[in-house]
N, C-alpha and C positions, 0 to 999 in steps of 0.2 A: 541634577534632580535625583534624591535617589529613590529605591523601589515601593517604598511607602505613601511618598509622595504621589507618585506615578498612579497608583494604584488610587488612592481617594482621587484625582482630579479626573480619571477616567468611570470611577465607577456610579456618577451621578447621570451617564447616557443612555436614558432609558429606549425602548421599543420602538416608541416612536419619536423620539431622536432618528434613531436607525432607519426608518422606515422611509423618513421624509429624505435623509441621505441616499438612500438607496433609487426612488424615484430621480431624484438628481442624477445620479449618476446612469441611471435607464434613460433620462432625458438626453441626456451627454451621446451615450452609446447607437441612438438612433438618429440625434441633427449633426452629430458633427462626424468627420469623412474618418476613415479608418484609419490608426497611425499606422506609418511610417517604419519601412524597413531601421530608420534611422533615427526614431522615436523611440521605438520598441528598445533600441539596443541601449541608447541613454535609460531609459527604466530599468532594463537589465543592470545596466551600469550600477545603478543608484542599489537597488536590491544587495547585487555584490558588495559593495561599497557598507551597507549596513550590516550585513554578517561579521565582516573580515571588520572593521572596527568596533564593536561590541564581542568577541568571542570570550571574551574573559567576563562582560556579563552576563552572556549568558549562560557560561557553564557554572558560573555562582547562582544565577536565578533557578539554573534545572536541578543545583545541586540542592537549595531550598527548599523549592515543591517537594522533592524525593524524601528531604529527610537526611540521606544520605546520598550522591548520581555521582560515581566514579568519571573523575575530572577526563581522564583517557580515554573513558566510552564515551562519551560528550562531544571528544573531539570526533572521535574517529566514527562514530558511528552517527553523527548527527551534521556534524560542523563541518566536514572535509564535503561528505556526500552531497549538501544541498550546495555547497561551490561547485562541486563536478559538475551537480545539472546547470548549474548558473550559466556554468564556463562551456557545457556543450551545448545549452540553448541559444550562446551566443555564438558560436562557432559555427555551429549550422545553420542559423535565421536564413540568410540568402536561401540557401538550396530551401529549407521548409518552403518559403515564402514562395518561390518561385512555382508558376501554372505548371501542373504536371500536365505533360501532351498520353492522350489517348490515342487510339485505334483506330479508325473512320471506316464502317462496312461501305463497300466497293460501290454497293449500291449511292451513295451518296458522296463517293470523289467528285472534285479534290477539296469537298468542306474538309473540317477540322475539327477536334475534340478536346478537349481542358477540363483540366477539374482546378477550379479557384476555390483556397483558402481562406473563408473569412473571420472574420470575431466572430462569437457569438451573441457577446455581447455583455451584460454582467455576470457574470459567474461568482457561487455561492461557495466555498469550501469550510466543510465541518471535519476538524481535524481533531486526533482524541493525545491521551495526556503522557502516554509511554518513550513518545520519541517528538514531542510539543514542538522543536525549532525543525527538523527535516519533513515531519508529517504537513507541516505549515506549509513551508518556506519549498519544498521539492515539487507537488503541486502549484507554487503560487507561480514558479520560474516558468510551469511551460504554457498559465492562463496569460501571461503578460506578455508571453512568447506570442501566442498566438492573437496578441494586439487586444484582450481583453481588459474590462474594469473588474476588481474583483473585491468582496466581501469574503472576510476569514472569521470564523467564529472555532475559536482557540477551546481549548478542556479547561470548564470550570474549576477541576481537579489541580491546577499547575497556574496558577492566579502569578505568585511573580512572574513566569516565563511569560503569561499572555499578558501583563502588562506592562512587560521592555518589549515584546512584537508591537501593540500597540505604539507604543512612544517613537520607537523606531521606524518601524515601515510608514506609517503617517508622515516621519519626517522628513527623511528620505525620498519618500518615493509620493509626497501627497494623495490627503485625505479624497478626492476625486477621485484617484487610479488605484488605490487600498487602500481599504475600512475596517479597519479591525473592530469587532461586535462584541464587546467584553459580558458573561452573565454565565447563566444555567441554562437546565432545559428547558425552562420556559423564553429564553431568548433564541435558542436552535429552533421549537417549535413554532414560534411570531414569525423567523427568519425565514422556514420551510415554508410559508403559507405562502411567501412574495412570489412574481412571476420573473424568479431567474431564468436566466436562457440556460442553463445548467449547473448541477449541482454535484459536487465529491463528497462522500461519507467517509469517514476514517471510524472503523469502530467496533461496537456488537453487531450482530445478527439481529437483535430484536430491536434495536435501536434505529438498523438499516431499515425493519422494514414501514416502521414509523416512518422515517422520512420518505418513505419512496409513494408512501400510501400519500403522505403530504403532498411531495410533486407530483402525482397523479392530479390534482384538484387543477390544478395551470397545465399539466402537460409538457410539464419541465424533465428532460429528460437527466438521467443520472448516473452518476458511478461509482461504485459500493465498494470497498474496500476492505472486508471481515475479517474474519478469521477463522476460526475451526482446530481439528486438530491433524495436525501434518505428519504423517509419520514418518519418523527413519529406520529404513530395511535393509539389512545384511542380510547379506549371500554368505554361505559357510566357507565359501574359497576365499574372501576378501578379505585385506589386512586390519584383521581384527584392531591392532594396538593406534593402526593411525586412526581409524573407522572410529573409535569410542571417545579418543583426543579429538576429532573434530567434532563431534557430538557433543561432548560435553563443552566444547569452547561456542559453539552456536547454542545451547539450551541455557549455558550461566548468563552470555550475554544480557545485561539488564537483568540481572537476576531473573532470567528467565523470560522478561515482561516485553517480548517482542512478538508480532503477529506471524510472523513465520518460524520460530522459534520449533525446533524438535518437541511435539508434543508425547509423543511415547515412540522407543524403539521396538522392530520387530527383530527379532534373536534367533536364531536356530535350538532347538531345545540344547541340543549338548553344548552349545558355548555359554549359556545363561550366567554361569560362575563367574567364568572369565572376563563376562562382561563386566558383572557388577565388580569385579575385582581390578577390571583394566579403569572404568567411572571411578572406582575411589585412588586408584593411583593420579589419573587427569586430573581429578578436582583438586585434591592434596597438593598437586604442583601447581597449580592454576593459584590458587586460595588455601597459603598455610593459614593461616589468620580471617580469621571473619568481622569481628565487631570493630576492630581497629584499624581492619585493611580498606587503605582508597580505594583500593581496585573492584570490590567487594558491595553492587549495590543494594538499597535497601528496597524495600517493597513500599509501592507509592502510597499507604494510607491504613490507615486501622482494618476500615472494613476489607480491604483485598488481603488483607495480613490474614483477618479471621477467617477468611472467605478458605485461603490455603491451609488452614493448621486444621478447619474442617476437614477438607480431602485427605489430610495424614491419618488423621483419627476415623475417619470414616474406613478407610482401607485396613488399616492397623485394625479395626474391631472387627473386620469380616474375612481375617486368617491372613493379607499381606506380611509379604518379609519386608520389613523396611530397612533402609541401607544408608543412612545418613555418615555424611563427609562432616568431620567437624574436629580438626587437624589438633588445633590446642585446645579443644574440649572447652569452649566455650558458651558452647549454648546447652541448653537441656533439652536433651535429646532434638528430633530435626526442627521444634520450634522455640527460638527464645525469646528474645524481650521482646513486650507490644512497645515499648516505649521507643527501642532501637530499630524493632522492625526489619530484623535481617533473619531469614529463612537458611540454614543448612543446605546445598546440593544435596537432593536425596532420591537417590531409585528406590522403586518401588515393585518389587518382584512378585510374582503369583498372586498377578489381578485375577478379577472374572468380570465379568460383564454389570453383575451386580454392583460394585462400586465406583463411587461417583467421578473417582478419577480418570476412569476408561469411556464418560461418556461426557462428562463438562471440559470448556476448553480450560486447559489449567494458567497460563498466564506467570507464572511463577519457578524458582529453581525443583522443580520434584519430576521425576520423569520415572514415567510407566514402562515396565519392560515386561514385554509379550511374547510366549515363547513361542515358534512354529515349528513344523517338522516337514513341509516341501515348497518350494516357493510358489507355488501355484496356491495352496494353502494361503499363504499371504498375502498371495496378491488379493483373491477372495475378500480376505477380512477387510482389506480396505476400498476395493471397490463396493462392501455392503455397508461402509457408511456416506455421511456426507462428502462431497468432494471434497477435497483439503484445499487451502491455499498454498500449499508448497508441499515437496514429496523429495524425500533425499533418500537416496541410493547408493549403498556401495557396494562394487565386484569390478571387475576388472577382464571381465568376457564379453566382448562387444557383442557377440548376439543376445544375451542375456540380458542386457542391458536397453538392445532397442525393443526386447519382448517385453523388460518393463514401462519403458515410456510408452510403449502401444497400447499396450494393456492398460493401462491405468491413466485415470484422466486428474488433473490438478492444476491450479494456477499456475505455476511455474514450477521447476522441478532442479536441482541442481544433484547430480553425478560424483559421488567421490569426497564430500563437502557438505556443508549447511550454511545454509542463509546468504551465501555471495553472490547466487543469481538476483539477487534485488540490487547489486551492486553496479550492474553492467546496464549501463545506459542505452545501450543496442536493442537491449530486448524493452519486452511492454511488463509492464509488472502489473497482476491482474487479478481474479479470483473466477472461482466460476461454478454457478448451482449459490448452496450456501457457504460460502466463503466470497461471494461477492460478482459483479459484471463490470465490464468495461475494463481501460489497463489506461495508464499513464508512464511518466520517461523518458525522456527523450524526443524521436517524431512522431512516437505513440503520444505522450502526452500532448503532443503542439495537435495534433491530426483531433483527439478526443477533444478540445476544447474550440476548435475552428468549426467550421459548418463547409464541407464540402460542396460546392456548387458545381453544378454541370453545366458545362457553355459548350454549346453547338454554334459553331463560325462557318456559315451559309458562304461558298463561293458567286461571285456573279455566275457562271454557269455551270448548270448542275443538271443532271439529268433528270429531277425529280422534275422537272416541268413534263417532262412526259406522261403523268400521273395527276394528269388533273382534268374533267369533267370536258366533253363530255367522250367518256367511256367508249370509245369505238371498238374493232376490232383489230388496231393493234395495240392499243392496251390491253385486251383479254389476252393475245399471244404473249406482251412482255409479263403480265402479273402471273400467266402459268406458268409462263417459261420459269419464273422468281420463285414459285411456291416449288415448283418438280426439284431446282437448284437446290434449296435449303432441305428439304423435304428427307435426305438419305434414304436409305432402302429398308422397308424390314424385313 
C-alpha cells in the first residue's frame, strides 16, 4: 500500500469514530486484569519489530513532510533513539515492574510497606511535527511499558509520517492497544475533552496551556513538554574552538527545529569576534553546500519559513550585525528560496532586548549572540527570563560549574556539549515553569505513566492493638511517651 493510499483510507475517521474507540478501549482498561510482565514485553516486541522494519519508510515519509529531512538526522536523531528506549524499556521491565519495598516506622513493626506500579490506564499523547517518529514512538515505549492502552494524535503538519505510524502501529501492535487519531486542532481539541487517565503534550507554550485547561475539565493529569529559549554560556577560560563547534552542531541540527536546540549564545564581550568567526568556520565545515546538500535540512513549511526571514529582518532593521554561513553563495543573503525553503546558519550579533529575536522562541538555523562582561552578569540575564528547557555550559572549573547548575534552574542542563542530555536514558527529560512539568525516559517515563500505589501489609501482631479504645492510662503514658519521642528539642 503506498502513502497515498494510506492516507485517503485513514482519513475518513472522524471524531467520533475516535471517540467510541476510545470508550472501548477505557472499557478494556477497567474489566480486564493488568498485562503481564510477559504481555508488555510481546507489545514491546511488536513496537520494535515496526520501527526496525519500516526505517527506510519512514525516513522517506519525514523526508516528505520536510520538503527536504537529511536522511542521517532521521536516522540518528530519530530512528536509533526511539530503539534505545524500546531496548531499555525492555531491559528493565522486571526491575520497573517489580514492588519497590519501603521503610516501616518502628512504631508499626514488623508490617511492611510497597509502593505497586499500576497502568493508568488509557493514555492520550499529542506529539508535534519537528522530530514526528521519536516524539511519538519515545513516549509511546514507556506508556506500554507501563502496561497501558494508548491514543497518539500525531502533527497535522507531517500527514505522511502520521499516516505510515497509523498503518503501522495499528498493525503491529493493534488497534485496541494503539490508536493512532489522524486530523487538526479540532481532533487534539475533541481528544483533550475525553477522560484519559493521562495526558503528554509535545509542543508550544500556548498550545500546552490549551490542553491542560482542557484536562482540568476531567482532572486528567499531564505532562507538557515545551520549549523556550535555552541558552549557551561560555566562560572566558573555556575552549572557545570546541565550545562554538558544538554549538553550532547542536543549533544546525534540523536546521535548527529541535526543542532543546541552542536558542542564543552568551559571549564574553571581548570574544564576540571570535565567536562569530569560530560559527562561520563550524557551519562552513559542517555545510559547504546548502541547496543541494542531504545533510542540510529544510524548514518544515512556508509559514515557519516566513515566520524566520521575519526575525532576520526585524533584527537587521533595528541596527543587528548579521553573520550569515552561505559557503557557495547560494542563497540571497541568510534567506532564500520559499519554494526550497532552506535558511542559511546565521548569528546574529548586537541584539537588544527590543528585537523579536531575543524574545520569541526561534526554532530555526539563526542564533543570537549576547555579549556579557562577568558571569554573574549572565547568570542574571537568564535567571530573569523564563526557565529554559535546557541550559549548556561550557568551562572546565569545577566550582564554577557546580555555581552554575546551582544558580540557575532549567529542565535539563548538559556541561561542555548541547542537546546529548536528552540522549541518556538514566536521566528524566523534562521542563520546568514555562518550558513544561513532569519528565519522561526511561523509569521516569515507566514511573510518569503508572499510578503509584501505596500498600500497607498489616502483620498478624502488631502493636497497634494497643491503640484502641478504651483509652486508659497506659495509653495516655504510651501516646506521650510517642509524641515526646518524635517531638525533638527546640
Amino acid at each position: 500500500m503506498n502513502m497515498q493510499d494510506t492516507a485517503a483510507n485513514v482519513a475518513g475517521l472522524k471524531l467520533a469514530d475516535i471517540e467510541r474507540r476510545f470508550w472501548s478501549m477505557h472499557d478494556k482498561s477497567r474489566n480486564e486484569r493488568p498485562s503481564s510482565e510477559a504481555e508488555r514485553r510481546t507489545v514491546l516486541s511488536a513496537l520494535r519489530r515496526a520501527i526496525s522494519t519500516s526505517t527506510s519508510e519512514f525516513v522517506q515519509a519525514i523526508a516528505r513532510d520536510f520538503g527536504h529531512r537529511s536522511p542521517s538526522e532521521t536516522l540518528m536523531a530519530e530512528v536509533l533513539p526511539t530503539l534505545l528506549m524500546v531496548g531499555g524499556a525492555l531491559g528493565h521491565l522486571r526491575a520497573w515492574m517489580r514492588p519497590e519495598k519501603r521503610g516501616t516506622s518502628l512504631l508499626f513493626w514488623p508490617a511492611r510497606n510497597e509502593v505497586h506500579r499500576q497502568p493508568k490506564g488509557v493514555v492520550l499523547i499529542i506529539s508535534t511535527w519537528n522530530y514526528p517518529l521519536q516524539l511519538s514512538l519515545g513516549p509511546l515505549a514507556a506508556a506500554l511499558a507501563a502496561g497501558n492502552r494508548v491514543v497518539i494524535k500525531p502533527s497535522e503538519l507531517t500527514p505522511a509520517t502520521s499516516a505510515l505510524l497509523k498503518q503501522r502501529l495499528e498493525k503491529e501492535l493493534g488497534a485496541e492497544r494503539v490508536m493512532v487519531a489522524l486530523g487538526g486542532p479540532e481532533m487534539a481539541e475533541g481528544l483533550c475533552r475525553l477522560p484519559f487517565d493521562h495526558i503528554l503534550f509535545t509542543g508550544s507554550s500556548a498550545v500546552g496551556k490549551t490542553v491542560m485547561s482542557a484536562a482540568a475539565q476531567n482532572l486528567v493529569p499531564v505532562t507538557l513538554e515545551l520549549g523556550g529559549k535555552s541558552p549557551a554560556l561560555l566562560h572566558a577560560d573555556c575552549d572557545l574552538p570546541t565550545a562554538v563547534e558544538r554549538i553550532v552542531r547542536g543549533k544546525l541540527l534540523n536546521a535548527g527545529q529541535t526543542c532543546i536546540a541552542p536558542d542564543y549564545a552568551l559571549v564574553p564581550r571581548g570574544k564576540v569576534d571570535e565567536f562569530l568567526r569560530l560559527f562561520r568556520e563550524a557551519a562552513a565545515g559542517f555545510y559547504p553546500r546548502l541547496l543541494d546538500n542531504p545533510d542540510y535540512t529544510a524548514i518544515i513549511n512556508a509559514r515557519h519559513y516566513e515566520r524566520l526571514a521575519r526575525l532576520v529582518a526585524d533584527a537587521r532593521a533595528k541596527g543587528a550585525r548579521i553573520e550569515t554561513v552561505d559557503p557557495a553563495s547560494e542563497l540571497a543573503g541568510a534567506i532564500g528560496s520559499p519554494d526550497v525553503r532552506k535558511i542559511a546558519p546565521t548569528a546574529i550579533a548586537d541584539v537588544t532586548d527590543a528585537m523579536a529575536v531575543t524574545r520569541d522562541e526561534i526554532f530555526g538555523p539563526l542564533l543570537p549572540v549576547i555579549a556579557y562582561d562577568r558571569l554573574e552578569d549572565a547568570i542574571v540575564y537568564v535567571n530573569a527570563r523564563p526557565r529554559p528547557l535546557a541550559l549548556y555550559y561550557f568551562d572546565s572549573d569545577r566550582s564554577r560549574i557546580r555555581q552554575l547548575l546551582q544558580t540557575t534552574v532549567s529542565g535539563g542542563a548538559t556541561v561542555n556539549d548541547t542537546v546529548y542530555h536528552f540522549a541518556q536514558e538514566e536521566l528524566p527529560f523534562g521542563g520546568i515553569g514555562a518550558s513544561g512539568m513532569g519528565s519522561y525516559h526511561g523509569r521516569d517515563g515507566f514511573n510518569t505513566f503508572s499510578h503509584a500505589k501505596g500498600v500497607f501489609l498489616q502483620s498478624r501482631l502488631t502493636p497497634t492493638g494497643l491503640m484502641t479504645p478504651p483509652y486508659d492510662a497506659w495509653f495516655q503514658r504510651i501516646i506521650r511517651w510517642l509524641i515526646r519521642s518524635h517531638g525533638g528539642r527546640s
